[in-house]
C-alpha positions as CSV (number, residue, x, y, z in Angstrom):
1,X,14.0,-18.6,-3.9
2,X,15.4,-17.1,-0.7
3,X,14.4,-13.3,-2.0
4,X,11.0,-13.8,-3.5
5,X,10.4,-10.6,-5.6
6,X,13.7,-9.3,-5.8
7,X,14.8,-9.0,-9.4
8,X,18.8,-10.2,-9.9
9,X,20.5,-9.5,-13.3
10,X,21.5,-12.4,-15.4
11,X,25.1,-11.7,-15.1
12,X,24.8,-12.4,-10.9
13,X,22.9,-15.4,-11.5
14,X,25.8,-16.3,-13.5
15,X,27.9,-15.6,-10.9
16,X,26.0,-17.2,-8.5
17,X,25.7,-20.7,-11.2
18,X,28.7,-20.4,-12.7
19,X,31.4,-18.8,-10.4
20,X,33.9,-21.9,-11.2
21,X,33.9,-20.4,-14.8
22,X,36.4,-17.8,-16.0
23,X,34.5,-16.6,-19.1
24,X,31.4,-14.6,-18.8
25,X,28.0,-15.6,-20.9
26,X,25.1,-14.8,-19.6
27,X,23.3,-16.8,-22.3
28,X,23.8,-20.1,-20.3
29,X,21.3,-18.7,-17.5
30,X,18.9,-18.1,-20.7
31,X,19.3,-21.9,-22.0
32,X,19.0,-23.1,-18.3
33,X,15.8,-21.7,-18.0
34,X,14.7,-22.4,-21.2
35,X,15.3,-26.4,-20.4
36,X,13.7,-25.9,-17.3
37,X,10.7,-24.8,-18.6
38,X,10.8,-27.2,-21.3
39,X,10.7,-30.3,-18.2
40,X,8.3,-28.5,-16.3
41,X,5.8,-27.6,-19.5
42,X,6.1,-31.6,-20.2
43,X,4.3,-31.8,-16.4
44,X,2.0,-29.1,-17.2
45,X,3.6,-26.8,-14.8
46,X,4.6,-23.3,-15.1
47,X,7.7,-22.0,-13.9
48,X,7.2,-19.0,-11.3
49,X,10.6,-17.1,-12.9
50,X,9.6,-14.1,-14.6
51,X,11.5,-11.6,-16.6
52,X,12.0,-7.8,-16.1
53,X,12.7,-5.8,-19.0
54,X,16.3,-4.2,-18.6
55,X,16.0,-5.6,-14.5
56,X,16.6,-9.1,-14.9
57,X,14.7,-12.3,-13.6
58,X,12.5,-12.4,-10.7
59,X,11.0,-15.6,-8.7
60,X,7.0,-15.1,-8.1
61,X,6.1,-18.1,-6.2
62,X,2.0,-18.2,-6.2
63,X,0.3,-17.2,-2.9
């Protein structure tokens, strides 16, 4: 949220999530936001995380 508009690349926000973990799998940063979308949807709110084909995910708040 710091960088709004800056794409990052699922394995650093592994990194950045996970860095107590020795084993690499960037599909935990997939069900993460996949369980927060599911809360928020629940609240009729959309999450501003969007994906970049082959760049990774990128926070778009509105405004």
């Amino acid at each position: 949220m710091d960088s709004p508009g800056q794409a990052f690349s699922k394995l650093d926000l592994h990194d950045i999530l996970f860095d107590h973990v020795d084993e690499v799998d960037v599909h935990r940063v997939d069900v993460l936001l996949s369980r927060l979308r599911t809360k928020l949807r629940v609240k009729n709110v959309k999450l501003p995380i969007r994906t970049l084909f082959g760049k990774g995910l990128v926070f778009q708040p509105k405004g």
